[in-house]
C-alpha positions in Angstrom: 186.6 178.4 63.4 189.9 179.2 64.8 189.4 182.6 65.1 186.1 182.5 66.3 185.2 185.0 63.4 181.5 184.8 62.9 179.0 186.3 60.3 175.1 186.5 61.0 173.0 187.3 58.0 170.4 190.3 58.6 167.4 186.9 58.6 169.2 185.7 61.7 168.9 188.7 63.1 165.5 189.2 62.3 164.1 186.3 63.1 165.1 187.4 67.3 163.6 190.9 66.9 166.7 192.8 66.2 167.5 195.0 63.2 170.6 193.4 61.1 174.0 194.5 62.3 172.2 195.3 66.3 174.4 192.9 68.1 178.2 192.1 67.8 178.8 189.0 65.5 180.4 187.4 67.9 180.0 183.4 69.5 179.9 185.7 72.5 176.5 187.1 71.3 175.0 183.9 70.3 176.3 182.6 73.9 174.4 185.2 75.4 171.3 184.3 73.6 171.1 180.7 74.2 168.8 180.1 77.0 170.9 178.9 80.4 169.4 175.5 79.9 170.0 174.7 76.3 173.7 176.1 76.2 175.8 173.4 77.7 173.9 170.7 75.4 174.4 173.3 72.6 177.8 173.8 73.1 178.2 170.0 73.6 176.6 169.0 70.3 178.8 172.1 68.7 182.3 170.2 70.6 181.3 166.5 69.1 180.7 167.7 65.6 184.2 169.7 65.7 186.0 166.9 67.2 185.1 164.9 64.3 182.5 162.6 66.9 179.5 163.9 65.2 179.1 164.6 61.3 177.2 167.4 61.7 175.8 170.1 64.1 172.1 169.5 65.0 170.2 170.9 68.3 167.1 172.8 69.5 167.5 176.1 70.9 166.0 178.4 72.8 167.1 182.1 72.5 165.8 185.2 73.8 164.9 187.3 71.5 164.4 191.2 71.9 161.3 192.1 72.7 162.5 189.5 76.5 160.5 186.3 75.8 162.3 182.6 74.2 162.2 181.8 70.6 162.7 178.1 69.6 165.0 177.7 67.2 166.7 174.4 65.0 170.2 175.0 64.1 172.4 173.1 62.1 175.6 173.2 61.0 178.6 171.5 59.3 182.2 172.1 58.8 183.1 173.6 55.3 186.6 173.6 55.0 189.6 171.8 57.1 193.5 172.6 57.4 195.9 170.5 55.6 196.1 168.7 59.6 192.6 168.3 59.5 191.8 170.9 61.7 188.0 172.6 61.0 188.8 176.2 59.4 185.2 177.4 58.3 181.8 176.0 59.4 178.5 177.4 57.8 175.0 177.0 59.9 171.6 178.0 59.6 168.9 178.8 62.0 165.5 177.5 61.4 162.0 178.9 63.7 160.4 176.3 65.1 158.1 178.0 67.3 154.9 177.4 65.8 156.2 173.7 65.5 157.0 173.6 69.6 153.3 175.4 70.2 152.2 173.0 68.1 153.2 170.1 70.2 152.2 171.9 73.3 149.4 172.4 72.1 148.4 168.7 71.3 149.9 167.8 74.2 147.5 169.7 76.5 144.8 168.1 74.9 145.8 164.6 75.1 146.0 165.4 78.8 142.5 166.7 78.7 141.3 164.1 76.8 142.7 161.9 78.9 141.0 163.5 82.5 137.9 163.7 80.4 137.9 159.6 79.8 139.1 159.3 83.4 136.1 160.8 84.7 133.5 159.4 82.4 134.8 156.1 83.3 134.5 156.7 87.3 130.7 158.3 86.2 129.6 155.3 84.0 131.1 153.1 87.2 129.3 155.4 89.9 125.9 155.5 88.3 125.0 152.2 86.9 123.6 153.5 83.9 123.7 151.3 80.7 125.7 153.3 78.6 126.6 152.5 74.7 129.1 154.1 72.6 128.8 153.0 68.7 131.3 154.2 66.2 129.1 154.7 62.8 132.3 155.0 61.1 134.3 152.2 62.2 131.3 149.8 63.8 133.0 149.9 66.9 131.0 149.3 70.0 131.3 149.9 73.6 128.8 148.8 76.2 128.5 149.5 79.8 128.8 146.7 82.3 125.0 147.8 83.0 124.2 146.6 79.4 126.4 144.0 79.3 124.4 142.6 82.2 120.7 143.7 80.8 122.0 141.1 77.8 123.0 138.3 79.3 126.1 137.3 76.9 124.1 138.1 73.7 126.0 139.0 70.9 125.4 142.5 70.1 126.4 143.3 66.3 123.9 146.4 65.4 125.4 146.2 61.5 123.0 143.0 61.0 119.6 145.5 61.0 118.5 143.0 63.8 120.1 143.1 67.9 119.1 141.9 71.2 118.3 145.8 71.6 115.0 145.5 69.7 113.9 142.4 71.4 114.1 144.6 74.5 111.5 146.9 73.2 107.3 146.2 73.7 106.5 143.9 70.6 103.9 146.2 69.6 106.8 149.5 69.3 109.4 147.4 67.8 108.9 147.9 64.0 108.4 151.5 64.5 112.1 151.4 66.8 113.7 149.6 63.6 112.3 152.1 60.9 113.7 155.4 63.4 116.8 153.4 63.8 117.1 152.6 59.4 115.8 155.8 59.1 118.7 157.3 61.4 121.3 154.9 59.5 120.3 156.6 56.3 120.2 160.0 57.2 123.8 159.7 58.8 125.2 158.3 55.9 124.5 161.2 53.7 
């Protein structure tokens, strides 16, 4: 650590697109690296663990790699051996890609936010058109129901687990057994 002597292994070297031995083994190199956004919070994280404020070195990276474009990387490190004055002599690290892990994320991310947009305009098209919309969950037996349906009826109770609901009491008398064997019939066949 005092010397600022620093070893990368031919996988660290790899991992950014370089052959091994390419760049100088240098903190310089890694500086160089580091995206100009991560570096100060790097090389903050680096400082605590080396003042003895942190037990360990732990941060997410990004660092160009050679092909021009930003590789996320975890590294984590830990000093290895001290001076008899308990200064840090030696620290070992490893790198770690994490960049399927970040796209990942993104990924998820992006669809949350669609999903989101998507519920957002359903809501302000089920509001606009005054349909009676239902929404029932064969898995869990959750139910939603427009407003529209909510009105159609009036306060009933509306459990469609029962084989029996205010929906079939809806229907012409002379359609309704017909409506409740397509309906057991539909049970069955989604339950296989």
């Amino acid at each position: 650590v005092p010397t600022k002597t620093t070893y990368y292994n031919d996988t660290w070297y790899t991992m950014l697109g370089y052959e091994p031995g390419e760049l100088p083994m240098t903190t310089e190199t890694w500086a160089k690296l580091v995206h100009p956004e991560d570096l100060d919070g790097a090389s903050e994280a680096l400082e605590m663990h080396l003042s003895g404020r942190r037990s360990d070195y732990h941060t997410s990276i990004r660092m160009r790699r050679k092909q021009g474009d930003w590789q996320w990387i975890r590294t984590v490190g830990k000093i290895t051996e001290y001076a008899e004055d308990g200064t840090p002599l030696r620290m070992i690290g490893v790198h770690v890609d994490i960049q399927a892990l970040r796209d990942a994320v993104s990924r998820a991310e992006q669809m949350n936010k669609a999903m989101q947009e998507t519920q957002t305009r359903f809501e302000l098209a089920l509001e606009g058109s005054q349909d009676a919309i239902f929404d029932w969950n064969l898995a869990t037996g959750e139910l939603y129901l427009s407003p529209r349906w909510r009105n159609f009826l009036k306060d009933q109770d509306l459990d469609l687990n029962t084989g029996h609901s205010p929906l079939i009491d809806r229907v012409v008398s002379s359609e309704q057994p017909r409506v409740q064997q397509e309906f057991a019939d539909f049970l069955r066949s989604d339950s296989k």
